[in-house]
Each structure stands twice: as structure tokens, then as C-alpha cells.
C-alpha positions as CSV (number, residue, x, y, z in Angstrom):
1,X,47.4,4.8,16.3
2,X,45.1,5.1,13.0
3,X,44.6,8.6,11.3
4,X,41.4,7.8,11.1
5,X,39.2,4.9,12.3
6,X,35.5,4.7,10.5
7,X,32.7,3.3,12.0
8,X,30.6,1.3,9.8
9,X,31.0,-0.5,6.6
10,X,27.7,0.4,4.6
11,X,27.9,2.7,1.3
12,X,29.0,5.7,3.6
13,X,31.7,4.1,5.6
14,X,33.0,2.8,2.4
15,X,33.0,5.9,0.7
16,X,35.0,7.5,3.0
17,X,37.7,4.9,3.3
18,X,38.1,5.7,-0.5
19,X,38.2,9.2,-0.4
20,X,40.8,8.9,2.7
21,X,42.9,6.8,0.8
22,X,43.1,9.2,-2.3
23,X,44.8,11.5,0.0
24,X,47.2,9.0,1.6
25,X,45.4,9.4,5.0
26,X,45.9,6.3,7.3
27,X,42.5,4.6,8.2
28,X,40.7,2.1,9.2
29,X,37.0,1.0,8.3
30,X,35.2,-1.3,11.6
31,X,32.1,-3.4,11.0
32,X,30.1,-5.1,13.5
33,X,29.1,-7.5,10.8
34,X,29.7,-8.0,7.2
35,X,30.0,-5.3,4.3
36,X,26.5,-3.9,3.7
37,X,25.4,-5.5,7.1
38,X,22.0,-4.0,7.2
39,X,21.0,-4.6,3.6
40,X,21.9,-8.1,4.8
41,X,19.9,-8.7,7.7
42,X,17.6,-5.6,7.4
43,X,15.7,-6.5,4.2
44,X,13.4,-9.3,3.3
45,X,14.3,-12.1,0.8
46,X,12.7,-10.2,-2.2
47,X,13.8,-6.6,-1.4
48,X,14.8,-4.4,-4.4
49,X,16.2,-1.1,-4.1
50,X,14.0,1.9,-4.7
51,X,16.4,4.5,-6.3
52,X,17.4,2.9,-9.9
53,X,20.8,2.0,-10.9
54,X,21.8,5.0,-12.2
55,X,21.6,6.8,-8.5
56,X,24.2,4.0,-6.8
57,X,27.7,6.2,-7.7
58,X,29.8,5.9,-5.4
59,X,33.8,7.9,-5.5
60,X,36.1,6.8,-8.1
61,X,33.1,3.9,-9.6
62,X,30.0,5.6,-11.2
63,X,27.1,2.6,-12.7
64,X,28.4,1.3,-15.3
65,X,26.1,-1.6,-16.2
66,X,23.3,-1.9,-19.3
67,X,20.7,-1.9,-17.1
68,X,20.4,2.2,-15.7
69,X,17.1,2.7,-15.2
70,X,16.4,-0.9,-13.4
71,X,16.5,-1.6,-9.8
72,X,18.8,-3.9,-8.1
73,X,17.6,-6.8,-5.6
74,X,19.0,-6.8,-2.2
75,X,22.0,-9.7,-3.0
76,X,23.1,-7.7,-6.0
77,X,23.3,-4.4,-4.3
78,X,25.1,-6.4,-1.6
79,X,27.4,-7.4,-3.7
80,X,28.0,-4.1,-5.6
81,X,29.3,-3.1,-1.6
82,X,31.3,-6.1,-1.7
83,X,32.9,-5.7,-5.0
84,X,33.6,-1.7,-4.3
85,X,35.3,-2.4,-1.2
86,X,37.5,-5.4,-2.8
87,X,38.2,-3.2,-5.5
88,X,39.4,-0.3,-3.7
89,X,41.0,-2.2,-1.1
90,X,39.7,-0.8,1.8
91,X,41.6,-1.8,5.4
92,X,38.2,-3.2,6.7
93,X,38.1,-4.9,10.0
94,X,34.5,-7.1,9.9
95,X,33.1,-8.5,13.3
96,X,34.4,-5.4,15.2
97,X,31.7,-3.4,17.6
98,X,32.1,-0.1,18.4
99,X,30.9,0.3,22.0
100,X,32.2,3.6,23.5
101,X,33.7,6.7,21.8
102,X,35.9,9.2,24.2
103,X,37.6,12.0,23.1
104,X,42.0,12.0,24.3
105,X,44.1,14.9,24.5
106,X,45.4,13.3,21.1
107,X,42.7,12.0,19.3
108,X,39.8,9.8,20.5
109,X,40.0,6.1,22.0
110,X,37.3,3.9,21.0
111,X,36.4,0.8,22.6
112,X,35.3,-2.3,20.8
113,X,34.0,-5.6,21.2
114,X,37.6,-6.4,20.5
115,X,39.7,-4.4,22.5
116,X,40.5,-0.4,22.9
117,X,41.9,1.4,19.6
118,X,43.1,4.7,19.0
119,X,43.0,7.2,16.4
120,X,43.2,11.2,15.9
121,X,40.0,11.1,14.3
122,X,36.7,9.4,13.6
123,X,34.4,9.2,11.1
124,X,30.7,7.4,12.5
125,X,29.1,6.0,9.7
126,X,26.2,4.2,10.8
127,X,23.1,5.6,9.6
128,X,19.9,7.0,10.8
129,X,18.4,3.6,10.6
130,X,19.5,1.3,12.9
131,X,17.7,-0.5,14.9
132,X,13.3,-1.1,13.9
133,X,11.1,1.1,16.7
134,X,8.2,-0.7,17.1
135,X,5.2,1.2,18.8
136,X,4.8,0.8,22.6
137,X,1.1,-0.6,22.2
138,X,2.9,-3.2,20.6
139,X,3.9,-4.3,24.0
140,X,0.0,-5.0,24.5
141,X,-0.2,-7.5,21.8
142,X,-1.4,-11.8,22.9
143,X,1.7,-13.6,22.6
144,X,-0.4,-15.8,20.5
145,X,-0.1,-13.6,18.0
146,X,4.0,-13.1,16.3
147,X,5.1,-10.0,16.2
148,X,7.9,-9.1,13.7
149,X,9.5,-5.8,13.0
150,X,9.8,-5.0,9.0
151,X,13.9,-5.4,9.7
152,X,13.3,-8.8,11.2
153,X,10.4,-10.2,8.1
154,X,12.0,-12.6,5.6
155,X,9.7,-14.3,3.4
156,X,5.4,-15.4,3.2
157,X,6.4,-18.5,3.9
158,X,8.1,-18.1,7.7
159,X,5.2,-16.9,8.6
160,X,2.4,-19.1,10.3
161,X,-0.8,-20.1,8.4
162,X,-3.3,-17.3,8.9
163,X,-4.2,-13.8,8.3
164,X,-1.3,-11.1,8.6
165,X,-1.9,-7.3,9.5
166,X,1.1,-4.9,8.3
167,X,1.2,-1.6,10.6
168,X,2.4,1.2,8.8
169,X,2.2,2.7,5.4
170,X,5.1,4.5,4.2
171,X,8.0,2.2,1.6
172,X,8.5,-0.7,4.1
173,X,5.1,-1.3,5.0
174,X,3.3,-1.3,1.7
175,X,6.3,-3.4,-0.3
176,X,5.9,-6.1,2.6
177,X,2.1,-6.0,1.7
178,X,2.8,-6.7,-2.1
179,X,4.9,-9.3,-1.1
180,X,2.7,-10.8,0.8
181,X,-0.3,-10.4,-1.2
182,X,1.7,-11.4,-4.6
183,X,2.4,-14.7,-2.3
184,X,-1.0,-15.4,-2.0
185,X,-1.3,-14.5,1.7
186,X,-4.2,-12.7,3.1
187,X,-3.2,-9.2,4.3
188,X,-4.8,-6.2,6.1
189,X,-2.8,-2.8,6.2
190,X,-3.1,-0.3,9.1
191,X,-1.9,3.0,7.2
192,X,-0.5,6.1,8.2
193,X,0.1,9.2,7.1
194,X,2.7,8.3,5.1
195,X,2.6,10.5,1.5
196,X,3.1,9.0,-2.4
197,X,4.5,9.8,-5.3
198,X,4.3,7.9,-9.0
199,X,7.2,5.6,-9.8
200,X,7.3,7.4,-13.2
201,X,5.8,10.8,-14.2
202,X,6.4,12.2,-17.4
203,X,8.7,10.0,-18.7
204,X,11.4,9.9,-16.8
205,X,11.7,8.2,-13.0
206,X,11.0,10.3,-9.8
207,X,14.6,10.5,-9.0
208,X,15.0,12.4,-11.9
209,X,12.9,14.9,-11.2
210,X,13.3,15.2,-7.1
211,X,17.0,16.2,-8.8
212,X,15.7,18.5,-11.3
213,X,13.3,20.2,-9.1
214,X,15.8,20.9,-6.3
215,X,13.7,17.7,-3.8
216,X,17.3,16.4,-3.3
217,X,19.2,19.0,-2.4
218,X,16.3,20.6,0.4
219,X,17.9,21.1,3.8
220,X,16.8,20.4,7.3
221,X,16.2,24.1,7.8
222,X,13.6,23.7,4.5
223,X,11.5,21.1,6.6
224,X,8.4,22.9,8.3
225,X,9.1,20.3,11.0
226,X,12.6,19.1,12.0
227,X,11.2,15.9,13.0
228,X,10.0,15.0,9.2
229,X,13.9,14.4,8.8
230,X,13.1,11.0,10.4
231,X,9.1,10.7,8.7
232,X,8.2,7.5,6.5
233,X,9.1,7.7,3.1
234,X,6.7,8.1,0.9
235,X,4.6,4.8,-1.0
236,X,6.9,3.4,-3.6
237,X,8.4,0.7,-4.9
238,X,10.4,-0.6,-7.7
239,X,9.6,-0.4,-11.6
240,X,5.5,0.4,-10.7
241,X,3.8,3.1,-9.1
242,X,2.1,1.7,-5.5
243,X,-0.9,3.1,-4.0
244,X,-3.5,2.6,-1.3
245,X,-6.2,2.6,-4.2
246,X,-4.0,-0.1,-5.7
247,X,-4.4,-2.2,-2.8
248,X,-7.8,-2.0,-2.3
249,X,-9.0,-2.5,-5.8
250,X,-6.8,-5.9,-5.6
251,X,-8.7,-6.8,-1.8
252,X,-6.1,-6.1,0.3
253,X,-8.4,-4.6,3.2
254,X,-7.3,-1.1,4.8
255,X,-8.1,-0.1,7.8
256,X,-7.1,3.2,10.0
257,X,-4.6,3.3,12.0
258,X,-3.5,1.6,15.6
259,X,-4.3,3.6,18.5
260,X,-3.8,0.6,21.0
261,X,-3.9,-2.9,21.6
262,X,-5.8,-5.2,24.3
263,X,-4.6,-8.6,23.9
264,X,-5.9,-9.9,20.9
265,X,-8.2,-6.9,20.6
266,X,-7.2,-3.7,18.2
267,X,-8.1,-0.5,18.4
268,X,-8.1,2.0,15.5
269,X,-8.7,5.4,14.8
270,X,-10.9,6.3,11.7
271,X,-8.7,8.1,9.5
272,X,-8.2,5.6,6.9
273,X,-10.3,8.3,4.1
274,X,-8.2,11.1,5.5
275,X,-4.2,9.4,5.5
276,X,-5.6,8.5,1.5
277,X,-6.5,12.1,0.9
278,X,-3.3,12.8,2.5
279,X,-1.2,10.8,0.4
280,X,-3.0,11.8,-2.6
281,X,-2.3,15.0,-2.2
282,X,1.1,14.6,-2.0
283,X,1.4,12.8,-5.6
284,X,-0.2,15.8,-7.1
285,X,1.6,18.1,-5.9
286,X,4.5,16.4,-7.1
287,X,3.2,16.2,-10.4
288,X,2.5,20.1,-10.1
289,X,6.3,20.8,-9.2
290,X,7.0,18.8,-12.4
291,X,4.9,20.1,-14.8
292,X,5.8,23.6,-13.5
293,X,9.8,22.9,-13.7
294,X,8.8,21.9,-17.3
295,X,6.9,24.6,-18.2
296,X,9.6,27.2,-16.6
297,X,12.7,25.9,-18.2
298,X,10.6,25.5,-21.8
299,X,11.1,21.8,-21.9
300,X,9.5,19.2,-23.9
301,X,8.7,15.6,-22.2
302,X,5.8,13.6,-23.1
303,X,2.5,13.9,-21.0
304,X,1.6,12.0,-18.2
305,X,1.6,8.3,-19.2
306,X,-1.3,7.8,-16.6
307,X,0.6,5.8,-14.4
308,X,-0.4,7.7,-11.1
309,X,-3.7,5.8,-9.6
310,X,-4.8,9.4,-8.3
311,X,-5.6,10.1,-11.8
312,X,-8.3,7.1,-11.9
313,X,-10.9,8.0,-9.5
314,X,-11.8,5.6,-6.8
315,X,-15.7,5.6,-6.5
316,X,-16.1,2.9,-4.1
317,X,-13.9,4.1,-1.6
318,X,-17.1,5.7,0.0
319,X,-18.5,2.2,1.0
320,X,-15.1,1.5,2.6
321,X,-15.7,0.9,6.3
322,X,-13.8,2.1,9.1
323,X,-14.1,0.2,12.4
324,X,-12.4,1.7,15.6
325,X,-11.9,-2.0,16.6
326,X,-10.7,-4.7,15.3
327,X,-10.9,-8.6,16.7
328,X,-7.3,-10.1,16.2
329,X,-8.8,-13.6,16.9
330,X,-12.1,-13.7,15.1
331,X,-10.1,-12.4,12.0
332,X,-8.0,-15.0,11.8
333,X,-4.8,-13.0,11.9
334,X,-1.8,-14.9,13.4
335,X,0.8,-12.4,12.8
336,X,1.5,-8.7,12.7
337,X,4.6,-7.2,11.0
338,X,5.1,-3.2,12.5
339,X,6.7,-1.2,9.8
340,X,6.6,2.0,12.1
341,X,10.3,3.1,11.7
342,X,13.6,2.9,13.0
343,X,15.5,4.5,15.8
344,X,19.0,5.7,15.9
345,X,21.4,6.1,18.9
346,X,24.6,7.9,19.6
347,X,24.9,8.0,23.2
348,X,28.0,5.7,22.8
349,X,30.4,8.7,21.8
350,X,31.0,10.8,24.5
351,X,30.6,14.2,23.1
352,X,28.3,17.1,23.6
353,X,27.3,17.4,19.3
354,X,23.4,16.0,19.4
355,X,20.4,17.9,19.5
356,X,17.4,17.9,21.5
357,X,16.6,15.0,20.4
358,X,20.0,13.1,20.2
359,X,20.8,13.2,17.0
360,X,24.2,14.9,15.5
361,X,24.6,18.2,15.0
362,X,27.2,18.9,12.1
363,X,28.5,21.2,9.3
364,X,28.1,18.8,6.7
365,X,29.5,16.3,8.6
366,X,32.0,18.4,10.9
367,X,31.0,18.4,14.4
368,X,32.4,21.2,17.0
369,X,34.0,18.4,18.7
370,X,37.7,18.0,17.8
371,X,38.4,15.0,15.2
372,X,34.6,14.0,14.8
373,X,32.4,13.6,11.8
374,X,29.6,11.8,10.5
375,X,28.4,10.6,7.7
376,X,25.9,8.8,5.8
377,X,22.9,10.3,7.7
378,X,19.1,11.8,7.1
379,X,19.7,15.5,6.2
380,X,23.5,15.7,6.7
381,X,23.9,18.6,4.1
382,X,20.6,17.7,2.0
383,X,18.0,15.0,1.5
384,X,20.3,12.8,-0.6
385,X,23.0,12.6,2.3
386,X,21.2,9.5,3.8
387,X,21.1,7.4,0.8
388,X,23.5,5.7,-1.8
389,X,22.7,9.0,-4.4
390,X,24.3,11.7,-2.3
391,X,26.9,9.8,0.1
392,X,29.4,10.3,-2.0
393,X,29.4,13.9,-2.7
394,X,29.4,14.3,1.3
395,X,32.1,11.7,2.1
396,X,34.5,13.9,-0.6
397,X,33.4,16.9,1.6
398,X,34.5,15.4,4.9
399,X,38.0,13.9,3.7
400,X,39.2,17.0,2.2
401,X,38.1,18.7,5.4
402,X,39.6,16.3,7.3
403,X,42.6,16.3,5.1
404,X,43.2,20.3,6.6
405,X,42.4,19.0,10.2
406,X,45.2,16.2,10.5
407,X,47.9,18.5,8.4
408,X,47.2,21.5,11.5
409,X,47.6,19.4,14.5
């Protein structure tokens, strides 16, 4: 029997096998593919992380390359993964599936795709994101047409000769677009209400200021809505500021978004104008919260560099149509990529520590159940607690905890 037994060998299943092994603590890290597996199969060919280099500490190895304020492509965060786990030797165990979680009167037993194992405690470290959630009108769609989820796109080029219509408008959706557009392709975007922010405001990237401002370090209980813990995030990408305006100027056609399909026949609400209202909004009042954190702490950064396409009026927008249908076939569109999301699920591990709507209710990462923790997800402790920036910091949190646990039983 293991002290501990991780699930999941991404950036927070990692992180936790290295803070475990600082204190001795027996463990051991399962993977039901390869280090990193959903950056692997996840992201498309030209993906490039949208936090900068600088964010990707991880325990015991902050970035130490020349290049802090660039953004790494999916291989070469891949193989940052790789490199940290080879470096820190962590006991991983790769082609392992977890499929069943039960608490013992010792510890938990936890089935797998190769056999029962044992341990006194788990850590589940699988991320929000786990599997794409395409819309149920997508259901409805002529098989004529293909229909790819943003986790299953690759490259322009697999795609079949044609027209292609992106669904969805938050990071995923609109850096597919550019991809596609930058390709050559012809592309329509269905947007959503998905907000935007600049890549770069007042010199300095917009990581450094959702830090400064206190953005990464909200809480769930900050949200007006519990349910924006799972929302689209908002319209960038990396090294340039991405916007709907953007888009449009460079012919990329916009249109509302789905309300339902009929075969080959679309049906759209009319809310294109009011989603790019929405969003615009958004960048400006991020740019308020900025200038005011500025202004407050008697700072001195340069002014806006004019990199924000809100602050270049879009006069033709007007004369933008909005039709509440849309002819799949007389368009000429051959495939649709959905970039609506992704959908978790925990219903494996047999313990009563979800909410109303299944998803894990900890003390930053402590569950009431005995010997169970998580890590790695949306809103853990704070905003950063799902991504590369703010693993760490929570993966310290649940070893030493864990640490007291083992040393009471």
C-alpha cells in the first residue's frame, strides 16, 4: 500500500508528487496517458500557451529561460512537463486509468484499468477540463457536414475543402479562427458572450496586472454567479491583443449565436451587436481597474500603447447583418468546429464532497472525506488554482496538510 496515490500526471499531479517527496511521503503519480496528456491530444498543432513564460513555476524549478515574457507552443510546454518530472523523478505509472475511487476503513482502494491499488490517501488531479461538451443541437447537425470538438481540431489542412463555421467565442474558439483564417481558410464565427481583455495594457502583460489588481487571487464566493467558475475565458491569445472588431475588419464574417440546428439549416439568435458590446465592456473595465491600481499606489507606467481595438471605433459595424438563419449548404460550409466548453466528472470516487452540480467541494483542496484532496482545479482556493501560475502554491498547501493527516492516523 502507497501513502499516497495521485491521479493525473498534468502540471498539478506533478506538483504534488514533488511536494510529497520533499517530505519523504511514499506516492505514487497514475496517468491514463502520457505526461501532459491533455496538452497532448487536447490542443491543435499550432497551440501556444496564453499565460507567458514567466507564469509556468512550478515547486522547486521557477522559469529560468531568456525568453520571460514569450509564450511557449504546445511541444515545448510538453516538454517542460516532461523534463520536470524526469528531473524530479517522480514514481509515475503512464497508461494507468483510474476507474472507481472507494473509501476502506484504512485508506481508499482505487480501481484501474490495471488492476485494484491501495493507498491511505488520494490526491485527484485531473482538472476541470476534461472531456469537450458540445451543445445538444449539435446532435441536429447533417452528417454531411463534420463536426469536431475544439479538443479534437488539429490543423487547416485535415479539414475538408470548404467553408468552416467555429461555434463559440471565448480563447479556444477565436485562436482556432486565427488559425484558420492565417491558413487561408474561409471562416464564419458564431460568438458568445464570452468577454476580452488586451494582451498588453500599459506596458506590462495582463497577467501582470490580474496579479497586481488582486484578479488572481478572487474566490468562488467573489463570483456573482457560481457557475462563471466554469464560463469561457475571455478573447486572447498569444503576443497580440484579439478581438471581434479584429476579425471583422480582416473578413472573417460574425454572426450571432446558435440557438438550433435543422439538418444543414442554422438557426441564430441576433445578438451578435450585443455579445461585442459585452465583450467590449469587459476590456474597459479592465483597463479602468488598471489605471486605478496605478493611480492608487502612485505608480508610473507608460500610457496606453493603443493596443486595445475598443479604443479604435468600429463605424461599420452598424451595416453588419444579423440573420436568424443560416443555410449550412448554400454557404458552402463543410465543417463546424464547437468550441462551447468542456465538462468534468467525478462520479467515479465514491464520496459524498460535490456540490449541486457535481463538482468538489474542498478547503483548498481538503475534502471532509477522510484521505481525499484535489487539486489543479477552476477556483480551488483562487482563480489561479486551475492553471500552471497558481498550482504550485496549492499543491504545497495540500502536502503539508497531508503531511499532518498521515503522521495522526
Amino acid at each position: 500500500m502507497a501513502d499516497v496515490i495521485i491521479v493525473g500526471g498534468g502540471q498539478a499531479g506533478l506538483a504534488a508528487s514533488v511536494c510529497l517527496a520533499t517530505y519523504g511521503i511514499d506516492h505514487l503519480v497514475l496517468e491514463k496517458g502520457e505526461v501532459g496528456e491533455s496538452w497532448r491530444r487536447q490542443r491543435w498543432d499550432n497551440f501556444y500557451m496564453n499565460t507567458p513564460n514567466w507564469t509556468l513555476n512550478l515547486p522547486r524549478q521557477d522559469y529560468a529561460g531568456s525568453d520571460p515574457d514569450g509564450f511557449m507552443n504546445r511541444d515545448e510546454f510538453v516538454g517542460l512537463l516532461e523534463g520536470y518530472a524526469k528531473r524530479f523523478a517522480v514514481p509515475l505509472r503512464l497508461g494507468i486509468e483510474a476507474t472507481r475511487a472507494s473509501p476502506t476503513r484504512t485508506g481508499w482502494t482505487l480501481e484501474t484499468s490495471n488492476g485494484p491499488l491501495t493507498a491511505r490517501a488520494l490526491i485527484i488531479a485531473t482538472s476541470t477540463y476534461q472531456a469537450a461538451l458540445p451543445p445538444a443541437v449539435s446532435k441536429n447537425l447533417s452528417p454531411n457536414i463534420l463536426s469536431l470538438n475544439a479538443a479534437d481540431y488539429r490543423a487547416p489542412g485535415v479539414l475538408p475543402h470548404g467553408k468552416t463555421l467555429v461555434v463559440g467565442s471565448a480563447q479556444s474558439g477565436m485562436q482556432i479562427v486565427e488559425d484558420l483564417h492565417v491558413a487561408g481558410r474561409e471562416v464564419l464565427l458564431a460568438v458568445g458572450e464570452a468577454g476580452r481583455v488586451p494582451r498588453r495594457y500599459r506596458g506590462r502583460d495582463l497577467n501582470y496586472w490580474y496579479d497586481k489588481t488582486g484578479l488572481m487571487d478572487r474566490k468562488a464566493s467573489d463570483l456573482s454567479d457560481p457557475r462563471r467558475r466554469f464560463g469561457g475565458q475571455p478573447q486572447i491569445a498569444a503576443w497580440h491583443t484579439i478581438s471581434l472588431q479584429g476579425f471583422h475588419r480582416n473578413g472573417i464574417r460574425l454572426l450571432g449565436r446558435v440557438d438550433g440546428i435543422d439538418g444543414t439549416m442554422l438557426h441564430l439568435r441576433q445578438d451578435l451587436r450585443e455579445n461585442i458590446a459585452a465583450a467590449d465592456r469587459h476590456s474597459e473595465k479592465f483597463c479602468r481597474d488598471v489605471d486605478t491600481y496605478i493611480e492608487r499606489h502612485g505608480h508610473s507606467f507608460p500610457v496606453d500603447e493603443g493596443d486595445d481595438p475598443n479604443h479604435v471605433p468600429l463605424a461599420d459595424l452598424e451595416q453588419v447583418l444579423e440573420p436568424d438563419t443560416l443555410s449550412l449548404a448554400n454557404e458552402g460550409i463543410s465543417s463546424i468546429i464547437w468550441a462551447t466548453g468542456f465538462q468534468f466528472d467525478f462520479s467515479w470516487i465514491e464520496a459524498d464532497v460535490t456540490d449541486e452540480v457535481a463538482y468538489p467541494v474542498t478547503d483548498r483542496g481538503e475534502t471532509t472525506a477522510a484521505g481525499l484532496y484535489f487539486l489543479g482545479l477552476n477556483f480551488l482556493h483562487t482563480r489561479k488554482s486551475g492553471i500552471v501560475y497558481g498550482v504550485g502554491a496549492d499543491a504545497e498547501h495540500v502536502a503539508t496538510q497531508l503531511r499532518a493527516y498521515l503522521s495522526s492516523e
